[in-house]
C-alpha positions as CSV (number, residue, x, y, z in Angstrom):
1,X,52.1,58.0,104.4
2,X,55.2,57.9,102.6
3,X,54.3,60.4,100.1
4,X,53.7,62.8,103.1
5,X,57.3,62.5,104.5
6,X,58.7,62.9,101.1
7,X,56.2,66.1,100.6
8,X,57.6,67.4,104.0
9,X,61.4,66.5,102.9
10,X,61.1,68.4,99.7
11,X,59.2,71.6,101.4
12,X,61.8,71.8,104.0
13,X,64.7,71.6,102.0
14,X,63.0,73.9,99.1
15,X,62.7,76.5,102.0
16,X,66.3,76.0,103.7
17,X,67.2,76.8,99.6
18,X,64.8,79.7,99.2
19,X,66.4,81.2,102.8
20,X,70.1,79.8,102.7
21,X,71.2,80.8,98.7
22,X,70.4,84.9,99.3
23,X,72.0,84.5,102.8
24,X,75.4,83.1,101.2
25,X,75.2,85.1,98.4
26,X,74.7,88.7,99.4
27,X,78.8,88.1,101.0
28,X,79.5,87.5,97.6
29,X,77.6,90.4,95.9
30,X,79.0,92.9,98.7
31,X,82.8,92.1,97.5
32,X,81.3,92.3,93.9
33,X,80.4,95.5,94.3
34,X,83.6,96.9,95.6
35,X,85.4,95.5,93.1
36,X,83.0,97.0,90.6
37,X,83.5,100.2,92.1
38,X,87.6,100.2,92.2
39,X,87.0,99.6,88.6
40,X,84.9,101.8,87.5
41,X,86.9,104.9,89.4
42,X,90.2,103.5,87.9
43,X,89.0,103.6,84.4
44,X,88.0,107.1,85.5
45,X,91.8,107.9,87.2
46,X,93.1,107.0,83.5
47,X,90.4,108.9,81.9
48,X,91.0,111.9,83.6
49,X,94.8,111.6,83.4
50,X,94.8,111.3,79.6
51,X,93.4,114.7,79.4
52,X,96.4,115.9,81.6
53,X,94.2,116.3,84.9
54,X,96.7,114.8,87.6
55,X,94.6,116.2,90.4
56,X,91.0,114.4,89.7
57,X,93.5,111.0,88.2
58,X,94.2,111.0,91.8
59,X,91.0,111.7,93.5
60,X,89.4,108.7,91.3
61,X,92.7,106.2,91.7
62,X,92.1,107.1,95.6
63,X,89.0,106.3,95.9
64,X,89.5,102.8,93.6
65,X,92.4,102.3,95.9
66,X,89.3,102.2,99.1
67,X,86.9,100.1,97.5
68,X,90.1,97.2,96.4
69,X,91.0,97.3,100.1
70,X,87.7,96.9,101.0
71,X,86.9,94.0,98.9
72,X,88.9,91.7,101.6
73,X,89.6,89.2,98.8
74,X,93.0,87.4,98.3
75,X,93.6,87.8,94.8
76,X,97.2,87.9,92.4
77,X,95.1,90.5,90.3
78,X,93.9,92.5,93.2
79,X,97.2,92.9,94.6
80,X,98.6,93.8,91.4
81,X,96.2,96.5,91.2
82,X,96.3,97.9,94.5
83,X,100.4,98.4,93.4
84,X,99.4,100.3,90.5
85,X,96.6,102.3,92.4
86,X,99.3,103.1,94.8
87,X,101.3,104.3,92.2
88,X,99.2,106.1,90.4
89,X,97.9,108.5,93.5
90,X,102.1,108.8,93.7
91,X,102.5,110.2,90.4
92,X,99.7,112.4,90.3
93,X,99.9,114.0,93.8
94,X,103.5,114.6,91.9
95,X,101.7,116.1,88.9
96,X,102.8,113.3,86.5
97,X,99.5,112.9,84.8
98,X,101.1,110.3,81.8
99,X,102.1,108.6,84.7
100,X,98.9,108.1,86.8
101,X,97.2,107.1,83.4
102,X,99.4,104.6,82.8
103,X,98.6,103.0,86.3
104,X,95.3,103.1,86.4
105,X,94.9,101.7,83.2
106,X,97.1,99.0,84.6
107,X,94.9,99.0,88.0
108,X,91.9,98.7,85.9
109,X,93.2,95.8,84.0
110,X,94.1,93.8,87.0
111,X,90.9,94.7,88.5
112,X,88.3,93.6,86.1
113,X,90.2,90.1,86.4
114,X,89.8,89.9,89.7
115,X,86.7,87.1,90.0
């Protein structure tokens, strides 16, 4: 008798686990993969920039900019990358190329930090 209660204990709570961990998890993969993303299209912002293309620095530090607001996380590092991905669209929809590099390699930075 008792080894049937503890058989029922053990399914139910190995079936709340097999149920509640992807539940609570896929919140944490979605901000995951914004963050990701801001990454990935700052390192492209500073790649671009470095060979002088202001315009498509700013099309990728934009679109990094989206995806870190999206994340929804409160984060020193995310913040300070927001700043430089601010920034960076600034200075290239001015044409300062060096300058948009230099932030998004700073966004980038921050970014990849941010946990």
């Amino acid at each position: 008798m008792m080894s049937r209660i503890v058989r029922s204990t053990m399914l139910v709570f190995g079936l709340s686990a097999l149920i509640g961990v992807p539940v609570l998890s896929s919140s944490a993969f979605a901000g995951n993969k914004h963050m990701s993303e801001a990454v990935e299209h700052a390192q492209g912002a500073a790649s671009h920039g470095k060979e002088g293309h202001a315009d498509a620095c700013v099309e990728h530090a934009s679109e990094a900019l989206k995806h870190a607001q999206a994340a929804g996380m409160k984060n020193p590092h995310l913040d300070e990358g927001v700043k430089h991905l601010t920034e960076a669209v600034k200075h290239g929809k001015a044409g300062h190329a060096d300058a948009c590099t230099e932030h998004a390699n700073g966004a980038a930075m921050h970014l990849s930090e941010v946990k």
